[in-house]
N, C-alpha and C positions, 0 to 999 in steps of 0.2 A: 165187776170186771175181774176177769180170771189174771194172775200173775202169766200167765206167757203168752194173754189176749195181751195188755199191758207193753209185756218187750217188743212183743210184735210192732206194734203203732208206734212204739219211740222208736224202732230199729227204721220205720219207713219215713219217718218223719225227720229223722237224721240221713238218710237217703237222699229223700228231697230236696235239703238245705242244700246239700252237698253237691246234688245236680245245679240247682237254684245257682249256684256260686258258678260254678264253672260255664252255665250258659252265658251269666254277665261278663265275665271274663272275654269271652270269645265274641260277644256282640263288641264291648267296650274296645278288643284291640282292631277292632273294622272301622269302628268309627276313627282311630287315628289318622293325620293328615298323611299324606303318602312323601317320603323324603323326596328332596330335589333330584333332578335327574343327576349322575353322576357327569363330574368335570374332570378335565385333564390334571389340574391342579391337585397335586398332594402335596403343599409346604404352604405356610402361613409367608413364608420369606419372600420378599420382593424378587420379581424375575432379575438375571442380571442382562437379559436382554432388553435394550432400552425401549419404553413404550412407542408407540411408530406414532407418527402424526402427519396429518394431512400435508400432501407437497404443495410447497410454496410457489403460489403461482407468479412468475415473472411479472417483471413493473411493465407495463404497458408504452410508460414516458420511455423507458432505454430501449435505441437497439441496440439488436444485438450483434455482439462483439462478432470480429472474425479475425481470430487467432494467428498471430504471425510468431515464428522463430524467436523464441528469446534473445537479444542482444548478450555479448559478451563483456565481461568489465573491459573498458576500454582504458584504461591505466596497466592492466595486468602484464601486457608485453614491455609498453613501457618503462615498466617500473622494479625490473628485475636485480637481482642480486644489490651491490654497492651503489650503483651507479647515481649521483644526482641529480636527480629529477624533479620540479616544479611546477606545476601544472596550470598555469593561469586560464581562468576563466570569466568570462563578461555576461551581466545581463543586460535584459530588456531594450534590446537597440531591435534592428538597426536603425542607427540616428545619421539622419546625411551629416551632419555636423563632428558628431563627437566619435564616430565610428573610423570615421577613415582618418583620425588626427590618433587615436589608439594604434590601426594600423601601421601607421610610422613610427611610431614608438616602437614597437613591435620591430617592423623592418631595421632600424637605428642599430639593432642590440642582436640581430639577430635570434629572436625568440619570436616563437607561434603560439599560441593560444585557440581554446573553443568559443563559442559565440551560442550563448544560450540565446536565442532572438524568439521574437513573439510574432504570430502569424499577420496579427495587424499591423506590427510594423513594417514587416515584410512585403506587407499589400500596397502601403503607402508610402513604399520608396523603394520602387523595384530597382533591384542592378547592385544595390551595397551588398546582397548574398552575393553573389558572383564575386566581388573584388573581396571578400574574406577567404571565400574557397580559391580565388588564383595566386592570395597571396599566402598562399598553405598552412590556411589555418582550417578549423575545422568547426561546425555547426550544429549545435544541440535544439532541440525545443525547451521551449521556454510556457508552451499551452498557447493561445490565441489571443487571448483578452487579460490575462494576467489575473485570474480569481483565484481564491481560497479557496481550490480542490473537494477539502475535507466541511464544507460549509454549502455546498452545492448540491443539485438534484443530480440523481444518478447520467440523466440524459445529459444534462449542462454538461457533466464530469467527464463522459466519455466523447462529447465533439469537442471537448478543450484540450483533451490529450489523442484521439486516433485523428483529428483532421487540423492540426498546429503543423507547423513546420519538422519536415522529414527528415526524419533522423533514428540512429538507433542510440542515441541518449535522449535522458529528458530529465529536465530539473523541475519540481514542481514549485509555482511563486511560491513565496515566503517559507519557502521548505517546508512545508504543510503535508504532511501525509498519514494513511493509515492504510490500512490490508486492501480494503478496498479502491486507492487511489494505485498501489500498488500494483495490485489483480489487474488493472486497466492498463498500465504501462507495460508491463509485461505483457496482457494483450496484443499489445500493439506493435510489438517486437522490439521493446525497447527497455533502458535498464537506466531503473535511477541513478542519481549524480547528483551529491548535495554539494559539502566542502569541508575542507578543514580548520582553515582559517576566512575570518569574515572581519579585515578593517574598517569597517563601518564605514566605507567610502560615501554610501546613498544619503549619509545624514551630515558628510559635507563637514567632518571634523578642524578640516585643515591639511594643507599636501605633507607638512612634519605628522602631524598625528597618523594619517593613514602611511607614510613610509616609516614611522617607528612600529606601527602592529604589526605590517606584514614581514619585519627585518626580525621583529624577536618572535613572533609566533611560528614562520615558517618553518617546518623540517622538514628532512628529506622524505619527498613522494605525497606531499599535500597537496591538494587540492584545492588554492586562494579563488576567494570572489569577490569581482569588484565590478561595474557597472560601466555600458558607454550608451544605455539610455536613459532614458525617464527623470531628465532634468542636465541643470549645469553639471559636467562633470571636467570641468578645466583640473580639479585636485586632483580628479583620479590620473588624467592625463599626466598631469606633473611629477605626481609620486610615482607612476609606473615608470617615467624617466633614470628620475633618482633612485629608485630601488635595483633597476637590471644591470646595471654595472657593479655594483657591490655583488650581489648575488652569483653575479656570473666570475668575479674573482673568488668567490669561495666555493669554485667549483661545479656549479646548478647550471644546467640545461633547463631550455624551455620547450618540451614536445608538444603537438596539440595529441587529446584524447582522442582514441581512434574511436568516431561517430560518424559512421556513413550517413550521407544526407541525400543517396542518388536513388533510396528506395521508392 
């Protein structure tokens, strides 16, 4: 074989490789997977708009609320500037017995008071509402059956506060509350009302113990509670005696909280 038969077959043999490569080349980038199709997303960073999630479908057990005017604080007129002011309030009556024996107390001293009352007592002693409102006091709810709000199914929650006793205040029993018991009162066109002071009249200390709590705890524009149902309450009757004469010598009015109850 002649020297430039020789270059020749290396020169085409080096050709070939060199085709040889470049064909594999261009097969091998066809076989790759084809990228995902393009997303909107170009950051690894979490959206700062929250991820959505299915709406939650309403309890079947509630109905549903219908929305009345929010109540006004009903201390807020009365309780302006200097002036002192006391605000007594009773629960869980009306009690044919111990209701209209508070009311004299009351008329004696000239002081009016609110009547947080419970719908069942209201049902089974018609006419004591009437003699609280003629004797110008005023009426809060109190809920119907007297339950723990915040312990209750959402249905139970809202027929114990939109269909209790009408008013645009409402105490919830045992002062129990949270956002939800709340949401519902204000449903209802109506504005909580806890207290300030509590002499533990319901647990029957004594008419000295409950006239020493409500003498040193009271200050001006509190909101006291004490009971004329759900049991003997002759203490409470006696210490609301003894207490409204000192009280009213050191200046204290007794307004009732303005609670409409003719809604």
């Amino acid at each position: 074989m002649s020297r430039k038969f020789a270059a020749f077959v290396a020169t085409g043999v080096a050709v070939a490789i060199v085709i040889g490569s470049l064909l594999a080349l261009a097969l091998g980038h066809t076989r790759q997977p084809k990228p995902a199709a393009a997303t909107t997303q170009t950051s690894t960073t979490p959206s700062a708009t929250p991820s959505v999630t299915p709406t939650e479908t309403p309890s079947l057990s509630a109905p549903p609320s219908t929305p009345r005017r929010p109540a006004p604080d009903p201390t807020a007129a009365l309780a302006t500037g200097n002036k002192k002011v006391l605000f007594l309030s009773f629960d869980d009556g009306p009690d044919p017995y111990w209701t209209p024996k508070v009311l004299q107390i009351l008329a004696k001293h000239g002081a009016h008071a609110t009547f947080f009352e419970l719908g069942a007592m209201q049902s089974a002693h018609p006419g004591l509402r009437e003699q609280v409102l003629a004797a110008g006091n005023t009426i809060g709810s109190h809920s119907i059956t007297h339950p723990q709000l915040t312990a209750i199914s959402a249905a139970k929650r809202h027929h114990e506060i939109f269909d209790g006793p009408k008013s645009t205040c409402f105490r919830p029993p045992y002062g129990a509350s949270n956002p939800k018991v709340r949401a519902d009162i204000k449903a209802a066109g109506m504005v909580q009302v806890l207290w300030d002071v509590d002499p533990r009249d319901w647990a029957r200390p004594g008419t000295q113990a409950i006239a020493h709590n409500i003498l040193t705890h009271a200050h001006n524009h509190n909101i006291i509670l004490m009971h004329d149902g759900g049991g003997d309450r002759s203490q409470t009757v006696a210490a609301l005696d003894k207490v409204l004469p000192i009280l009213k010598a050191q200046g204290y009015t007794f307004p009732a909280m303005n609670c409409s109850s003719g809604l």
